[in-house]
NUKETI-678392 format. One record per residue (C-alpha): residue number from 1; residue in one letter; y, z, x. Coordinates in Angstrom, 1 decimal. Layout:
% NUKETI-678392
  nuro  zake       v       w       u
   NUM     A       Y       Z       X
...
***
This chain:
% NUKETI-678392
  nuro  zake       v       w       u
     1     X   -53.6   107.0   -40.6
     2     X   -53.7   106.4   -44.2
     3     X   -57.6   105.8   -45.3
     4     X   -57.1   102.7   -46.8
     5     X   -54.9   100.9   -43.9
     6     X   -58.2   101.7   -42.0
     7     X   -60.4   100.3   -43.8
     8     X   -57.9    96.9   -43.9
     9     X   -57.9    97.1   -40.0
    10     X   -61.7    97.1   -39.6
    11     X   -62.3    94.5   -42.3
    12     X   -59.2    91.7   -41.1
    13     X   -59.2    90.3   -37.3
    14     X   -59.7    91.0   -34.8
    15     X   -62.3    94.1   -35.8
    16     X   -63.2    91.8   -39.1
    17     X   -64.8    89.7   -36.3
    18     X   -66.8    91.7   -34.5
    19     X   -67.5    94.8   -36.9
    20     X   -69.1    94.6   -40.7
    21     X   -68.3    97.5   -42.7
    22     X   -71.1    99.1   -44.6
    23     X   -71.4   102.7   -46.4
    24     X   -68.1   104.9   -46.0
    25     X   -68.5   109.4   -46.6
    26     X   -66.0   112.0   -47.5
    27     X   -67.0   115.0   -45.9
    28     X   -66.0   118.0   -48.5
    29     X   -66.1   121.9   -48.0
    30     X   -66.5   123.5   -51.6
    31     X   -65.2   126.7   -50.4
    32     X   -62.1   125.0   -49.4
    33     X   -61.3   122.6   -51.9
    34     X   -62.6   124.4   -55.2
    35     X   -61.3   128.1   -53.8
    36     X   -59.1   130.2   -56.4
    37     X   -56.7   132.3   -54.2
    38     X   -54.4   129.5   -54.2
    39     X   -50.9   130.7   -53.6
    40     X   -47.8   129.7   -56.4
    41     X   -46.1   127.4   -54.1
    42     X   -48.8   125.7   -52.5
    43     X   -50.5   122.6   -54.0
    44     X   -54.2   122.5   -54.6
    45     X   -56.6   120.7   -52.3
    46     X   -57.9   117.8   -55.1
    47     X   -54.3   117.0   -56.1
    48     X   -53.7   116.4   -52.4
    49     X   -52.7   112.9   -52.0
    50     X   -54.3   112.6   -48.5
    51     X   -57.4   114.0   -50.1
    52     X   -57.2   111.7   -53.3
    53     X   -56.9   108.7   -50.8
    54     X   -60.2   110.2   -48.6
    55     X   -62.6   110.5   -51.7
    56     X   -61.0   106.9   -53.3
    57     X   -61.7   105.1   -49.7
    58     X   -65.3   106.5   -49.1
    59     X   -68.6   105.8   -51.4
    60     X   -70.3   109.1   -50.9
    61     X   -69.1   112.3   -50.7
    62     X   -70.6   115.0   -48.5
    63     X   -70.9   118.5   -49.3
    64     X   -70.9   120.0   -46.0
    65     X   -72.2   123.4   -46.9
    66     X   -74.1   124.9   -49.7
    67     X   -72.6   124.5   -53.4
    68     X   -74.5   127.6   -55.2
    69     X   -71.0   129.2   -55.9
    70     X   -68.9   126.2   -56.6
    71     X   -71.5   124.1   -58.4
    72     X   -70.1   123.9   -61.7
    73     X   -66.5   123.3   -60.4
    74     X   -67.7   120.5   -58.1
    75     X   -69.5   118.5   -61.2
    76     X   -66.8   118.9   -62.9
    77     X   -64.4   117.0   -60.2
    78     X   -67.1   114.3   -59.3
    79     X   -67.8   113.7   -62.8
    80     X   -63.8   112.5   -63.1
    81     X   -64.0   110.2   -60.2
    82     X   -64.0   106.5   -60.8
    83     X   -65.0   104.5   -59.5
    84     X   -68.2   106.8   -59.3
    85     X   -69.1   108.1   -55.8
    86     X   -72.5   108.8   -55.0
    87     X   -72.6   112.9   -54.2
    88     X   -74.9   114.5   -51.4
    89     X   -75.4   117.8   -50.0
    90     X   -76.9   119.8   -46.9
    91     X   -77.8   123.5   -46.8
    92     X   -75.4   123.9   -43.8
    93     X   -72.8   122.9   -41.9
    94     X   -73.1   120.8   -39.4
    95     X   -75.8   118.2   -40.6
    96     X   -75.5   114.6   -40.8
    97     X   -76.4   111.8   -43.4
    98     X   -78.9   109.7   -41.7
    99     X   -76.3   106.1   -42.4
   100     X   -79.5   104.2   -43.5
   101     X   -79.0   106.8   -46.2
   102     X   -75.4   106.5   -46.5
   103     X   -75.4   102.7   -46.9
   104     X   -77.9   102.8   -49.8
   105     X   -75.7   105.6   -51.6
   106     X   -73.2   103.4   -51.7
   107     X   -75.2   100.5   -52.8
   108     X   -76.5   102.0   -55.2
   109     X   -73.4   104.0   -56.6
   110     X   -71.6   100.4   -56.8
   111     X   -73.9    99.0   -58.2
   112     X   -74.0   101.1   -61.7
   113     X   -70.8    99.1   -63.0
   114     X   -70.2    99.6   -67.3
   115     X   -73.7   101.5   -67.5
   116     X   -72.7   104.6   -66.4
   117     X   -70.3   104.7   -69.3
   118     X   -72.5   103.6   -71.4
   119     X   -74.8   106.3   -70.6
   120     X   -72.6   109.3   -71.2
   121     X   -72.4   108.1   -75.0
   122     X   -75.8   107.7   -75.1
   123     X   -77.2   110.6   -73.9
   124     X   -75.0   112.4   -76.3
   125     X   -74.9   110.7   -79.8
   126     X   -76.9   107.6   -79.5
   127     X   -80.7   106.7   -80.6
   128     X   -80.5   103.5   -78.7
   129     X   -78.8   101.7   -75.5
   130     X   -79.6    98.2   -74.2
   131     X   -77.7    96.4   -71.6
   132     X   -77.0    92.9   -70.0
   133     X   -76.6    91.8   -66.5
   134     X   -74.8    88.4   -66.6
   135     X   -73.8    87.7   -63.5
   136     X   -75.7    89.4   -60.6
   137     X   -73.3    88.9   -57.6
   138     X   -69.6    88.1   -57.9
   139     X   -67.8    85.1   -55.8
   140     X   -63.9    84.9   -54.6
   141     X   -62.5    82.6   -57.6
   142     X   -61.7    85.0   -60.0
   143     X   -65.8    84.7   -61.2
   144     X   -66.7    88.5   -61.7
   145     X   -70.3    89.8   -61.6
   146     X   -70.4    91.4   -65.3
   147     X   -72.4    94.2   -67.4
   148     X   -72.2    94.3   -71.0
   149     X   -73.9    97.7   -72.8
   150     X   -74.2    98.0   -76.1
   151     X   -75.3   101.6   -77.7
   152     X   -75.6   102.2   -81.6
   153     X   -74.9   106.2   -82.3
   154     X   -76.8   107.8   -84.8
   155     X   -75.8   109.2   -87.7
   156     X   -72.4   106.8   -89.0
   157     X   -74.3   103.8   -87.1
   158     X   -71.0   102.4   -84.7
   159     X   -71.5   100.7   -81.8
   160     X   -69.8   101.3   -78.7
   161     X   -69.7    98.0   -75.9
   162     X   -69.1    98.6   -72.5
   163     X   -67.9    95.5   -70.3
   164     X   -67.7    96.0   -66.6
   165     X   -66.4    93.6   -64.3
   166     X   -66.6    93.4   -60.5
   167     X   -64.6    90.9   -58.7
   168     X   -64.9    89.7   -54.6
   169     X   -62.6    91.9   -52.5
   170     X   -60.9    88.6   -51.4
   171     X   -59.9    87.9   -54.8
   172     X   -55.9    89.1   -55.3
   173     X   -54.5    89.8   -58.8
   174     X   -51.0    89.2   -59.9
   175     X   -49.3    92.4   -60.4
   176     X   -47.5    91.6   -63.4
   177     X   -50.3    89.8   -65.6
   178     X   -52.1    93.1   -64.3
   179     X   -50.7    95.6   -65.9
   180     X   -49.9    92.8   -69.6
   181     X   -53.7    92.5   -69.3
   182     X   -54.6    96.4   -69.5
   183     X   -51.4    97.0   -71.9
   184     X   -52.8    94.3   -74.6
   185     X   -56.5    96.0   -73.3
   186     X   -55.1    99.7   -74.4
   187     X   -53.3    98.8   -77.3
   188     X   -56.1    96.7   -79.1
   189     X   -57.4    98.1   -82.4
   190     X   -57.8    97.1   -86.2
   191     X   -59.4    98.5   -89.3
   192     X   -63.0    97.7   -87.5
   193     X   -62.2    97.7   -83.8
   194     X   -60.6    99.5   -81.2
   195     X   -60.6   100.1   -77.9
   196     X   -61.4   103.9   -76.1
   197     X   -60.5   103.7   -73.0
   198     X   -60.1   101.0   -70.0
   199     X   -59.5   101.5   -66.2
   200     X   -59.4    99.1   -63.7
   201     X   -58.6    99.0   -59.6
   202     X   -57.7    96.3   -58.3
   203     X   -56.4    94.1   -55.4
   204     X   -52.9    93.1   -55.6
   205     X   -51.8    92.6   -52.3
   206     X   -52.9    91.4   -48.7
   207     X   -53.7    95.0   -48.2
   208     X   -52.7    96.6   -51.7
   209     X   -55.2    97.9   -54.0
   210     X   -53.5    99.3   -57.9
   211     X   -55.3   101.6   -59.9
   212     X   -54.3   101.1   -63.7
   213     X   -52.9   104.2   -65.0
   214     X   -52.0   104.8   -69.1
   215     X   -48.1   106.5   -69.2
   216     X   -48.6   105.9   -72.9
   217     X   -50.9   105.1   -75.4
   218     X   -50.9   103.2   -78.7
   219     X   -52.3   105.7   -81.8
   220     X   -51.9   102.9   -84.0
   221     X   -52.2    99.1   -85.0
   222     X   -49.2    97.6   -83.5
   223     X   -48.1   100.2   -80.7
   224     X   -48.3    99.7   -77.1
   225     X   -49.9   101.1   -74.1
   226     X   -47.6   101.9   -71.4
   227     X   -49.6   100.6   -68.0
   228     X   -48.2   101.9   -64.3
   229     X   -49.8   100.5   -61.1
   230     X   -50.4   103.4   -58.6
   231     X   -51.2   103.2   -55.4
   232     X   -55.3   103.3   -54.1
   233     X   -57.2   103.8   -51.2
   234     X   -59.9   102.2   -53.0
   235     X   -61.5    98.9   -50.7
   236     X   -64.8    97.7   -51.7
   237     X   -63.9    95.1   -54.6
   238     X   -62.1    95.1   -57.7
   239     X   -63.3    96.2   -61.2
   240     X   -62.5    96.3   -64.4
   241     X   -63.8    98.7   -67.4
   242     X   -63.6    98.7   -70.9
   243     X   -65.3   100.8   -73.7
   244     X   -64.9    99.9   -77.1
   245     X   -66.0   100.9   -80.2
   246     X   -67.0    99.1   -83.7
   247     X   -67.2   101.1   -87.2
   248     X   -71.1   101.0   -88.2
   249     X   -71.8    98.9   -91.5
   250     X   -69.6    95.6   -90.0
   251     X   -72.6    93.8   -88.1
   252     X   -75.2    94.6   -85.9
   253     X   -77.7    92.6   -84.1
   254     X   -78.1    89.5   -86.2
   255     X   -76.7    86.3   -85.8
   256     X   -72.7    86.1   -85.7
   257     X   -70.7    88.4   -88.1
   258     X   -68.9    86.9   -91.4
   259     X   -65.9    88.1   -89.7
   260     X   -66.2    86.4   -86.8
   261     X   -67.4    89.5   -84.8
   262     X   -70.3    88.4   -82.5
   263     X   -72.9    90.0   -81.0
   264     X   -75.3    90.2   -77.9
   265     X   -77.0    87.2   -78.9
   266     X   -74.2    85.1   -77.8
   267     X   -73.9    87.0   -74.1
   268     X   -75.5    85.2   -72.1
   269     X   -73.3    82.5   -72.4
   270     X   -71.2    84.6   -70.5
   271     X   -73.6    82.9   -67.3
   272     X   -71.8    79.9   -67.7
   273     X   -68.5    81.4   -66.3
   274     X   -70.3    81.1   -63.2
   275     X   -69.8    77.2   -62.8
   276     X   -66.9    76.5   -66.0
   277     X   -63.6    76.8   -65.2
   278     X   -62.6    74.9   -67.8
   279     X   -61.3    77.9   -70.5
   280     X   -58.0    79.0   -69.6
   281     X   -56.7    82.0   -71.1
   282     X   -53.6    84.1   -70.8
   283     X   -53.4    88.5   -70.2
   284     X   -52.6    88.6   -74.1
   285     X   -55.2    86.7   -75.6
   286     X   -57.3    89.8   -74.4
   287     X   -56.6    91.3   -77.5
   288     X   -58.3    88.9   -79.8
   289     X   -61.5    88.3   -77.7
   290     X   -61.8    92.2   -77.8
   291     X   -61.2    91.9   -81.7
   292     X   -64.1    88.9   -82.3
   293     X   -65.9    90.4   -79.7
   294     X   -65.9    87.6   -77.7
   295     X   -67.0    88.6   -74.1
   296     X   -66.6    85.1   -73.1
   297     X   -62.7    85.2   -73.7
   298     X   -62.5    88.5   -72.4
   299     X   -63.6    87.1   -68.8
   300     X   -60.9    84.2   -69.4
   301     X   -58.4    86.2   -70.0
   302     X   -59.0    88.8   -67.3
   303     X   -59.6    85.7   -64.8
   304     X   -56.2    84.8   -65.7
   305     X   -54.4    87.5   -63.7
   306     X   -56.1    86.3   -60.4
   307     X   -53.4    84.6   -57.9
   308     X   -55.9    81.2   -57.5
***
């Protein structure tokens, strides 16, 4: 059956009960997937949707074989998948992951949230990169756990912010305020601030899961982002990430900006989401917390498309 509808039936009763699901795998054959002597009618292993669904259901994927020949191909594909997958190989075919293994990939890999983006700007333009855990486990509720990086890039001194969120698995989002919520995300920019990218996959059904995809995108001020809600496999949680980027010279690390920009001094607030529930926020007020920076709004906002 379809990856996804397996992982529903062993996580709701009667298996729910009796069976607690840890660390999925994707076994994958290089030679296979990545070969070239693909004929002009038939359609290429990775674009497979029964293969997409196997890699977005499991947490690690295998290589069942060695990779020497298709190394730089197979980067290349896991370094597109989100949310990330923790990859492992084995000289030959035939040998197993030991599942104490397996588990820990996938705790691990899950447990990277908005640093992993972070990373890949720092490790190419930026002198500096700090980060902020906020919330260290998330709760049904619509209260997220939630990673804020910050990295200044050398050279025009900008800042880029990264704000992951990661909701329960039990917690359902409206379809609708969904896909306002990443449109007003997308299409958010001024002189100062914009945003560069945002994905999210998320519950929105009993056994539904939508990954946000962009069918348009807004190149200036005033345009908007075009969101569709395809189809996942994806089970583990819901999550939400946003990169955006401030020009250098409009504030840094000091107290709140003149323009009412903040900072990372005022993030820890963000803890108090935890326990408040008093700020209610609509899916279009996201664009003026992303504007004033204000990652406490952001939260509000994005809570707002939970069905509580």
């Amino acid at each position: 059956g379809h990856p996804g509808s397996v992982l529903d039936a062993l996580q709701k009763p009667p298996l729910g009960d009796a069976v607690e699901l840890m660390g999925t795998m994707c076994v994958l054959d290089p030679e296979f997937v990545f070969r070239d002597n693909i004929a002009d009618d038939e359609q290429s292993v990775v674009d497979s949707p029964l293969f997409v669904n196997q890699v977005a259901a499991s947490d690690v994927v295998l290589v069942n074989a060695r990779t020497d020949t298709y190394r730089d191909a197979l980067l290349t594909w896991h370094a597109t998948l989100w949310p990330p997958k923790s990859l492992e190989s084995t000289e030959q075919r035939g040998t197993a992951v030991p599942s104490r293994l397996l588990d820990q990939l996938a705790s691990d890999e899950h447990g990277k949230l908005a640093s992993l983006a972070t990373q890949v700007d720092a490790d190419t333009y930026a002198d500096t990169h700090t980060s902020y855990e906020l919330t260290r486990v998330s709760a049904p509720g619509g209260h997220p756990r939630v990673l804020i990086g910050r990295t200044r890039h050398a050279g025009d001194g900008s800042l880029t912010y990264s704000i992951g969120l990661v909701y329960h698995r039990e917690d359902i989002f409206d379809r609708t305020r969904l896909a306002e919520f990443m449109s007003t995300v997308l299409s958010t920019r001024d002189e100062v601030t914009r945003v560069l990218r945002a994905k999210a996959v998320m519950r929105t059904g009993t056994t539904a899961w939508s990954l946000a995809a962009v069918s348009g995108s807004a190149s200036s001020e005033g345009e908007t982002a075009e969101i569709t809600l395809d189809s996942s496999a994806y089970r583990r949680d819901s999550r939400l990430e946003i990169l955006v980027r401030q020009r250098g010279g409009c504030g840094d690390d000091d107290d709140d900006d003149d323009d009412g920009r903040q900072d990372e001094t005022s993030l820890p607030a963000l803890d108090m989401l935890k326990e408040d529930g008093s700020i209610a926020l609509a899916p279009g007020d996201a664009r003026d917390a992303l504007l004033r920076h204000d990652w406490i709004a952001l939260v509000a906002s994005a809570r707002s498309c939970v069905r509580l």
